[in-house]
BALOBA-1460 file (C-alpha; in Angstrom, 3 decimals):
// residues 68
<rec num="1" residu="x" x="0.000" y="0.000" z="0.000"/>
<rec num="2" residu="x" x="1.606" y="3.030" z="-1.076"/>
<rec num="3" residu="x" x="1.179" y="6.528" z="1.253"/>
<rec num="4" residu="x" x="0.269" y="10.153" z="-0.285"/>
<rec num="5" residu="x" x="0.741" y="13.321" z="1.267"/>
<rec num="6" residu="x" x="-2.887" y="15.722" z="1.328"/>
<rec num="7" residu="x" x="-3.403" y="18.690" z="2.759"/>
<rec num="8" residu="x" x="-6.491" y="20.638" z="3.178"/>
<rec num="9" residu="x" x="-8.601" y="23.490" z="4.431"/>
<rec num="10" residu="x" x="-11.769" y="24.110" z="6.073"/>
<rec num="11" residu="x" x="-13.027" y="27.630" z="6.860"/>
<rec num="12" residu="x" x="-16.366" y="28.999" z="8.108"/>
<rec num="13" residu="x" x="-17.471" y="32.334" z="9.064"/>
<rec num="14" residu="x" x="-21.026" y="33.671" z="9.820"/>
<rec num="15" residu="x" x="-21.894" y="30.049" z="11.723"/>
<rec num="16" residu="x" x="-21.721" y="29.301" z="15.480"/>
<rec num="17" residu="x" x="-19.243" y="26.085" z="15.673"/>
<rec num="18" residu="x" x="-19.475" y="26.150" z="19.542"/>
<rec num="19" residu="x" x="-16.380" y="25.077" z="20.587"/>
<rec num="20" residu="x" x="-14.668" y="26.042" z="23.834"/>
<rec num="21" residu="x" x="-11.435" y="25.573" z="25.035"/>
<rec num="22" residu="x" x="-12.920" y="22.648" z="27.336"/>
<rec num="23" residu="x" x="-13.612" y="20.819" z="24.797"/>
<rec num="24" residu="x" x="-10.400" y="20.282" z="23.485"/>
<rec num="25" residu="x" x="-8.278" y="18.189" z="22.268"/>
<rec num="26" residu="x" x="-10.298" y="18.445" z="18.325"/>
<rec num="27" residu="x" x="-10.111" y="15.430" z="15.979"/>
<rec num="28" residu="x" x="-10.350" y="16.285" z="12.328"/>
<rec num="29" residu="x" x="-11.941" y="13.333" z="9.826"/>
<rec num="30" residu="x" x="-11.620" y="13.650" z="6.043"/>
<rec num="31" residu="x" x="-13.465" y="10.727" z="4.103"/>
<rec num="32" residu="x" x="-12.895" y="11.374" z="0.097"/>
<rec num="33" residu="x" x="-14.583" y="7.909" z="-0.664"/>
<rec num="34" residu="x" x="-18.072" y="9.646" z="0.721"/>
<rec num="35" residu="x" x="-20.285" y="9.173" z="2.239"/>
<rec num="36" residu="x" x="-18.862" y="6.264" z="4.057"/>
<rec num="37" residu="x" x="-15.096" y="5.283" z="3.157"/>
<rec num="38" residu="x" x="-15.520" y="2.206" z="2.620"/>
<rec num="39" residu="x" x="-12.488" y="1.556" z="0.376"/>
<rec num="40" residu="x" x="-10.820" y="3.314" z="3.371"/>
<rec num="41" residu="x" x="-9.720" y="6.717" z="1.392"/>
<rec num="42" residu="x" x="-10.097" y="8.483" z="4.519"/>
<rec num="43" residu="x" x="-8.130" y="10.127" z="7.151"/>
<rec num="44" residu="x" x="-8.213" y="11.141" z="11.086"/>
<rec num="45" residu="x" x="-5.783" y="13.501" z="12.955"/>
<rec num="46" residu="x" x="-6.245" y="14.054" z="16.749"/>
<rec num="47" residu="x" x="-4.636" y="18.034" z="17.421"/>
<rec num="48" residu="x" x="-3.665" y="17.397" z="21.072"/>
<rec num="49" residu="x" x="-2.881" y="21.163" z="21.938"/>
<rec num="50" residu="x" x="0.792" y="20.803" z="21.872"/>
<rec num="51" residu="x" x="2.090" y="24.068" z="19.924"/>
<rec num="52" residu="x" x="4.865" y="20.611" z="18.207"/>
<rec num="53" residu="x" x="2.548" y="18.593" z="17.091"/>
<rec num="54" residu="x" x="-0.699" y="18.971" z="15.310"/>
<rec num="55" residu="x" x="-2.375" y="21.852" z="17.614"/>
<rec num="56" residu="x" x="-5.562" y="24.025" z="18.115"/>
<rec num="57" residu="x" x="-5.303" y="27.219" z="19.570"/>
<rec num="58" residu="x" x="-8.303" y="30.400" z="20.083"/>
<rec num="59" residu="x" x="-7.077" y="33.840" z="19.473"/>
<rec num="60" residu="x" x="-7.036" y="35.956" z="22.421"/>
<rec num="61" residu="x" x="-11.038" y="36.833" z="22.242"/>
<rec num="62" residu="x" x="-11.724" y="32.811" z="21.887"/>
<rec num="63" residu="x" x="-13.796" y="34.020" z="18.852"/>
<rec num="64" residu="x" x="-11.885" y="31.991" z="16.359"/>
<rec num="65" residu="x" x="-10.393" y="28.920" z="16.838"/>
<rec num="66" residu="x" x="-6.834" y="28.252" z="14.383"/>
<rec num="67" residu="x" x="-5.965" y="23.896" z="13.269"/>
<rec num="68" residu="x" x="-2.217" y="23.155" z="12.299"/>
């Protein structure tokens, strides 16, 4: 089975995502084979909140909320 790099970006404004620093750590899921993935083209990161790995963080009103 041969590994490819993807990266990609999800944006909202104008919603309420209701997410609080409480809440945390996030887990992103991306499933290209939709709806379900069954041929398992999908992916799943956990950002644990530690600024070295893969990381949330709010800006300093906790209005938006930054994934790296």
């Amino acid at each position: 089975m041969r590994f490819r790099r993807l990266s990609f970006v999800v944006s909202g404004k104008h919603g309420a995502y209701g997410v609080s620093p409480a809440e945390m750590p996030l887990k992103g899921t991306l499933v290209i084979d939709s709806p379900i993935a069954q041929t398992g083209q999908c992916g799943e990161l956990l950002f644990t909140g530690v600024a070295a790995a893969p990381h949330c963080a709010f800006n300093a009103k906790h209005s938006a909320l930054r994934c790296k």
